[in-house]
Structure formats: structure tokens, C-alpha cells
C-alpha positions in Angstrom: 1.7 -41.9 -29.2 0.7 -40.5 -26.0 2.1 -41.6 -22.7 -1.2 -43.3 -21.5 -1.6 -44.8 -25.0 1.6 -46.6 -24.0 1.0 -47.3 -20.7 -2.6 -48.6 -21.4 -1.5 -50.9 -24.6 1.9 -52.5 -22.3 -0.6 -53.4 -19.8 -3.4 -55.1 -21.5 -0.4 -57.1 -23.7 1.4 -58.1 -21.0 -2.1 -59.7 -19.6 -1.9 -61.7 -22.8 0.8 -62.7 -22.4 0.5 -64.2 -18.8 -2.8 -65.8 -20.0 -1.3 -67.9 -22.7 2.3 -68.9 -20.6 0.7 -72.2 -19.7 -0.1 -73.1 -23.2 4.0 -72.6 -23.4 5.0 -73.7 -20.3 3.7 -76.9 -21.2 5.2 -77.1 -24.7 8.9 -76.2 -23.2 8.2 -78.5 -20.5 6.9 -81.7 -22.6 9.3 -84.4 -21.5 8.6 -83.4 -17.5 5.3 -83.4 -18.1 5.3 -87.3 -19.6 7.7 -88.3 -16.8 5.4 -86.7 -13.9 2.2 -87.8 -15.1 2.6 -90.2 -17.8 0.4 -87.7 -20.5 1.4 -86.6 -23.8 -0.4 -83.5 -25.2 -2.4 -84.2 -28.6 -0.7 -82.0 -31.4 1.2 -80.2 -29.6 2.6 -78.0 -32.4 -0.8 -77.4 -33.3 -1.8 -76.1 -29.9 1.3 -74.2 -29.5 -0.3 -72.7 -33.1 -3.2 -71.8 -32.2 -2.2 -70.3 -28.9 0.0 -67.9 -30.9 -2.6 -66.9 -33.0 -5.1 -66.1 -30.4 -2.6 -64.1 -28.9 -2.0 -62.1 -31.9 -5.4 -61.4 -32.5 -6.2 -60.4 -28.4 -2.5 -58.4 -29.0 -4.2 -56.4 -32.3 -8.1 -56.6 -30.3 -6.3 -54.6 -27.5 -4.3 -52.1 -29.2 -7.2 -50.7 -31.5 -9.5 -50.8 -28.0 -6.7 -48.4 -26.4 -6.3 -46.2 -29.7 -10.0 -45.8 -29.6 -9.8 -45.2 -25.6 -7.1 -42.6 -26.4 -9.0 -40.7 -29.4 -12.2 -40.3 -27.1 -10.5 -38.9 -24.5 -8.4 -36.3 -26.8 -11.7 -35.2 -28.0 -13.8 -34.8 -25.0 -10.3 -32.8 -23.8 -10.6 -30.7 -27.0 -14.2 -29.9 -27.0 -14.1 -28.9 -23.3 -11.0 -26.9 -24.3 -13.1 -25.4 -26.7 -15.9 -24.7 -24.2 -13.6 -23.2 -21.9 -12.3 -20.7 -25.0 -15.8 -19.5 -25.8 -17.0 -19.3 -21.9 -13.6 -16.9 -21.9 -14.2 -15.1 -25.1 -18.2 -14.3 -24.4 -17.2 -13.2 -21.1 -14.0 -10.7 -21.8 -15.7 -9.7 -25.0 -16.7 -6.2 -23.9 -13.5 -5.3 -22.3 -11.7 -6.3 -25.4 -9.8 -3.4 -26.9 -11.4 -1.3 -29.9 -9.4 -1.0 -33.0 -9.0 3.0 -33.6 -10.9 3.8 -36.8 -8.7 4.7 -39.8 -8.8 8.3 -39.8 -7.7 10.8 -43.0 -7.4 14.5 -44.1 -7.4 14.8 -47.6 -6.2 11.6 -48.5 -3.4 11.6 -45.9 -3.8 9.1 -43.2 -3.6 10.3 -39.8 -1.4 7.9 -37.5 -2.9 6.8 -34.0 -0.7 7.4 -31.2 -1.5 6.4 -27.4 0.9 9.8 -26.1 0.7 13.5 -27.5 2.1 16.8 -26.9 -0.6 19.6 -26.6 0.4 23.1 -25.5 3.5 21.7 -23.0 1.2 19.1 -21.7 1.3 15.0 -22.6 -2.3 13.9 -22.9 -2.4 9.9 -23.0 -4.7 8.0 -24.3 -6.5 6.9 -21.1 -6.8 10.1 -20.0 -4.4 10.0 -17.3 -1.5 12.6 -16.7 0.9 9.9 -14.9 3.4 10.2 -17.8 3.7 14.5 -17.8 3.3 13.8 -13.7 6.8 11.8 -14.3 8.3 14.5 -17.1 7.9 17.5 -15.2 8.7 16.3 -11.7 11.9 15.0 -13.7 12.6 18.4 -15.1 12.1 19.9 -11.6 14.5 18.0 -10.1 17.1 18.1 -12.4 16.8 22.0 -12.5 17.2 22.1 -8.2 20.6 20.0 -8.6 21.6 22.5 -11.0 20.4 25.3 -8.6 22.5 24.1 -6.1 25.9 23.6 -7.6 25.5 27.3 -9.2 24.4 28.3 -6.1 27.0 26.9 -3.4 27.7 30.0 -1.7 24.4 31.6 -1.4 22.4 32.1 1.5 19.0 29.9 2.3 16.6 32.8 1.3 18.3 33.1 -1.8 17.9 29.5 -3.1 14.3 29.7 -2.0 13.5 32.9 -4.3 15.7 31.1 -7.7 13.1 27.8 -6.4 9.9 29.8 -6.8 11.2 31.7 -9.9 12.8 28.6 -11.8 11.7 25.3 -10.4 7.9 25.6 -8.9 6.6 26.9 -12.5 7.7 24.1 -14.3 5.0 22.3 -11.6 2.0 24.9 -11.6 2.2 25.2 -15.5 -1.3 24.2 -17.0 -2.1 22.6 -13.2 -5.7 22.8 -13.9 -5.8 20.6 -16.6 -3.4 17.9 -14.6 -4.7 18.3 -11.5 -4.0 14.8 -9.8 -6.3 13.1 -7.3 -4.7 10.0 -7.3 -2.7 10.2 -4.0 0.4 8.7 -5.6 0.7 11.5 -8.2 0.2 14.5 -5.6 2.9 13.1 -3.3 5.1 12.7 -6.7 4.6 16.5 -7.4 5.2 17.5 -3.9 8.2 15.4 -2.9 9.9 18.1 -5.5 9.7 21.1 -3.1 9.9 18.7 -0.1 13.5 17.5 -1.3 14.5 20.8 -2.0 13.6 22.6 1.8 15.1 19.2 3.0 18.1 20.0 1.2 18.3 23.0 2.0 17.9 22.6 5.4 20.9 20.2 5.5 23.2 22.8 3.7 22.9 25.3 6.3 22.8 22.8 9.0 19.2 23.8 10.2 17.3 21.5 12.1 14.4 19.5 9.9 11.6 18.9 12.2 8.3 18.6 9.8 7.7 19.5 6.1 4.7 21.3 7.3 6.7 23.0 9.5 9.5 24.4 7.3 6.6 25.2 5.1 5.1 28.0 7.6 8.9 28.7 8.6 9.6 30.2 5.1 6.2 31.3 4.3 5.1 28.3 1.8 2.7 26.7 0.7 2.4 22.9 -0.7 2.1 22.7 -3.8 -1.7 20.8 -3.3 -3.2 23.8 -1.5 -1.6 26.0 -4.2 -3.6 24.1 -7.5 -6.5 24.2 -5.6 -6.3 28.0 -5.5 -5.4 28.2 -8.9 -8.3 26.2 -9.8 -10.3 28.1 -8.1 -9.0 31.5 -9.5 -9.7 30.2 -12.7 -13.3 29.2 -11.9 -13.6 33.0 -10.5 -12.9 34.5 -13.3 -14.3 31.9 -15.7 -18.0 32.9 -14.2 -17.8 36.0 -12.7 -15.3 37.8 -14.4 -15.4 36.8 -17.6 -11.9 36.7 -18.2 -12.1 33.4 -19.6 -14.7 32.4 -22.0 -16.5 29.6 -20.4 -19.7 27.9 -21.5 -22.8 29.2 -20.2 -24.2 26.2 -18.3 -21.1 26.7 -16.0 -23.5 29.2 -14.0 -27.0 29.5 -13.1 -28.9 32.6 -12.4 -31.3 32.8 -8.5 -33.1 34.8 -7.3 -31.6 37.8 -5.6 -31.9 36.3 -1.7 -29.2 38.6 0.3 -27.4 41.4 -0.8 -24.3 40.3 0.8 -22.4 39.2 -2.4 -21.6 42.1 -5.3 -23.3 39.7 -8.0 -26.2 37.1 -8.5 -24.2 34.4 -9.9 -23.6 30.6 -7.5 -21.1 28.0 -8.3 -23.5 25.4 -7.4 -27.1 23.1 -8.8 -30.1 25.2 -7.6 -31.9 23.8 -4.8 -35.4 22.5 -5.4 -36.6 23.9 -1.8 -36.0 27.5 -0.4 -32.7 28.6 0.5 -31.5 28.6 3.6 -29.8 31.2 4.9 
């Protein structure tokens, strides 16, 4: 029985009650009631009877009026529960999350995974490199503490060289496949070589001003400018070259405008009006 079931059912009985007390107040009360007015109640034990009975039956009239009461309002609470559920399920129903399809080779079942391992890089299932982002920088770092307790004694220019020969590979290794733009994941990647110049400016007690600074000090670059190059050595010799097979739309062929490049290929959509040049 619910809490308002009781509340409601105490209530309306103890109304009862309170409207049958003078019925009983005068049957406890008989011999004052002679003495003050001088008038004896007919059949008393019959009204007192009767009284109790009509009390029972508003007692048993009020209780299934409040179970009633109680039962309507748990259903209208369950159908707009219900309401709410399928205003929830119509609306989320095209984000909900696709079972993979059972997939096979030759009667072997092939087991779904949301992380892989292709070729040194860990391709996720939502297409984003965050988690190789967080196992190579890891890798990185470890290897630059190891750098510098082999390499206690050595001189600055020295643990810059066994940094681009050991550490920033680890970072540049299939880069154009990774390439972040999310701004978090670039300052992840850098914050590698930023740590180690720091560090290594602490070591020999050098002065850190700037990041960019120490950068054009030893003759660096970050790590951002140096995937875009990459990327854009691969693109050179994906079209031009031909070093890398590449698919043919990758290119288009225009007329031959200026004779100031060596070929006639553009890394761009041709324009619909003449070119400007």
C-alpha cells in the first residue's frame, strides 16, 4: 500500500469517526443526559447498533473509493511513463548503435574488435588516432628518460642528435595517416620535443625563454610544420613523381597556361572561368 493510499484511507476514516462520536457520546453519557434534561433515548442499544454499522459500511465505502483513487492514478503515471519511453525511443532511435554483422571466412567467425594493429599504427573503430596519439607519445617519453640517464655526461648537441635519431621517429612514423587536427592531439605530440629542449635546457643551466625560440636556437622545427611537409612530400611524389601509386582522380590535367612549372599537372578542382594569372 502506497504512502498516499494510507494517508488518503486514515483521513476519510477518521471523518467517520468524528461524524458518528455524538451517537456515542450520548450512549456513554446516558445518566447525564436524563439528569440535565430529563430525556431518555428510545433503544438506545439499537441506535448505538446501527450507528456502528453505518460506520462500518462508510469505513469499507471509503477504503475501496481510495483503492480505486490509487489504481487510477498508478495508471495514468504508467501510461505517461510509457509515453515518455516511446517519445525517448523514436527520438534516439537513429543514434542507436548498429550491431556489427556476423562476419566469416570459411566457416571461421571473424571476431569484432573496436582497436587494431595495422602496419605499427592502432586504427579504432571511430576512426580517431587518440589512442596510437597516447602510445607513441608514451614510447617517446619513456625513450628521452632513458636518453638522459645514459647520457649524463654528454654535451647539449649530443643529446639533441640521439633525440632526432631515436626519439622523433617514433613521432613521424606513418604521420600522414595520423595526422591530428584536433588541437589537443597536436599539442600532445609536440609537448614530447618541448619537454625534452626544456630539459635539456635545465641540464646545462641555459636560459629557457620560448619554445619557438630554442626551436630556431638549435635549428628545429616543431613537429606540426614537419607533418605538414611530409604530407606534402608525399602528395609530390604521389602526382608528379609517381613514386607512389595513387589513384588517378588525385590529379587533373589543364591546359598548358605558363610555362613556368616543368609539368602540366595542379593539385587543385579546375576552375569553371579562365585562369588568372
Amino acid at each position: 500500500m502506497s504512502s498516499r493510499f494510507r494517508w488518503i484511507t486514515s483521513r476519510h476514516i477518521l471523518n467517520c469517526v468524528l461524524k458518528y462520536e455524538k451517537n456515542w457520546y450520548e450512549y456513554y453519557h446516558f445518566e447525564d443526559n436524563v439528569v440535565n434534561t430529563g430525556e431518555v433515548p428510545i433503544n438506545r442499544n439499537e441506535q448505538l447498533e446501527k450507528s456502528a454499522i453505518a460506520l462500518n459500511e462508510e469505513v469499507e465505502r471509503v477504503i475501496n473509493e481510495s483503492r480505486q483513487f490509487t489504481n487510477f492514478e498508478l495508471r495514468e503515471m504508467a501510461l505517461a511513463i510509457n509515453r515518455e519511453q516511446d517519445l525517448i525511443g523514436t527520438h534516439y532511435a537513429k543514434y542507436a548503435k548498429l550491431r556489427p554483422p556476423a562476419l566469416s571466412i570459411d566457416g571461421v567467425c571473424i571476431p569484432s574488435t573496436c582497436l587494431i594493429r595495422d602496419l605499427g599504427v592502432l586504427y579504432s573503430s571511430n576512426l580517431s588516432f587518440a589512442t596510437h596519439i597516447d602510445k607513441i607519445t608514451g614510447n617517446a617519453h619513456r625513450r628521452v628518460n632513458i636518453l638522459f640517464n645514459l647520457l649524463r655526461h654528454s654535451s647539449r648537441d649530443i643529446i639533441i642528435k640521439c633525440y632526432k635519431i631515436y626519439v622523433r621517429p617514433l613521432l613521424e612514423y606513418a604521420s600522414i595517416i595520423f595526422n591530428p587536427v584536433q588541437k589537443e592531439l597536436i599539442r600532445r605530440l609536440e609537448s614530447v620535443q618541448k619537454s625534452t629542449i626544456y630539459r635539456c635546457y635545465r641540464k646545462f643551466g641555459i636560459e629557457y625563454i620560448s619554445y619557438f625560440d630554442c626551436l630556431q636556437e638549435l635549428e628545429l622545427q616543431s613537429l606540426e610544420y614537419r607533418r605538414l611537409i611530409i604530407d606534402l612530400v608525399f602528395i609530390y611524389k604521389s602526382i608528379v613523381t609517381k613514386e607512389v601509386a595513387a589513384m588517378k582522380n588525385l590529379s587533373c590535367e589543364l591546359a598548358n597556361l605558363t610555362n613556368l612549372r616543368r609539368h602540366k599537372y595542379y593539385t587543385g578542382e579546375p576552375r569553371a572561368g579562365p585562369r588568372r594569372l
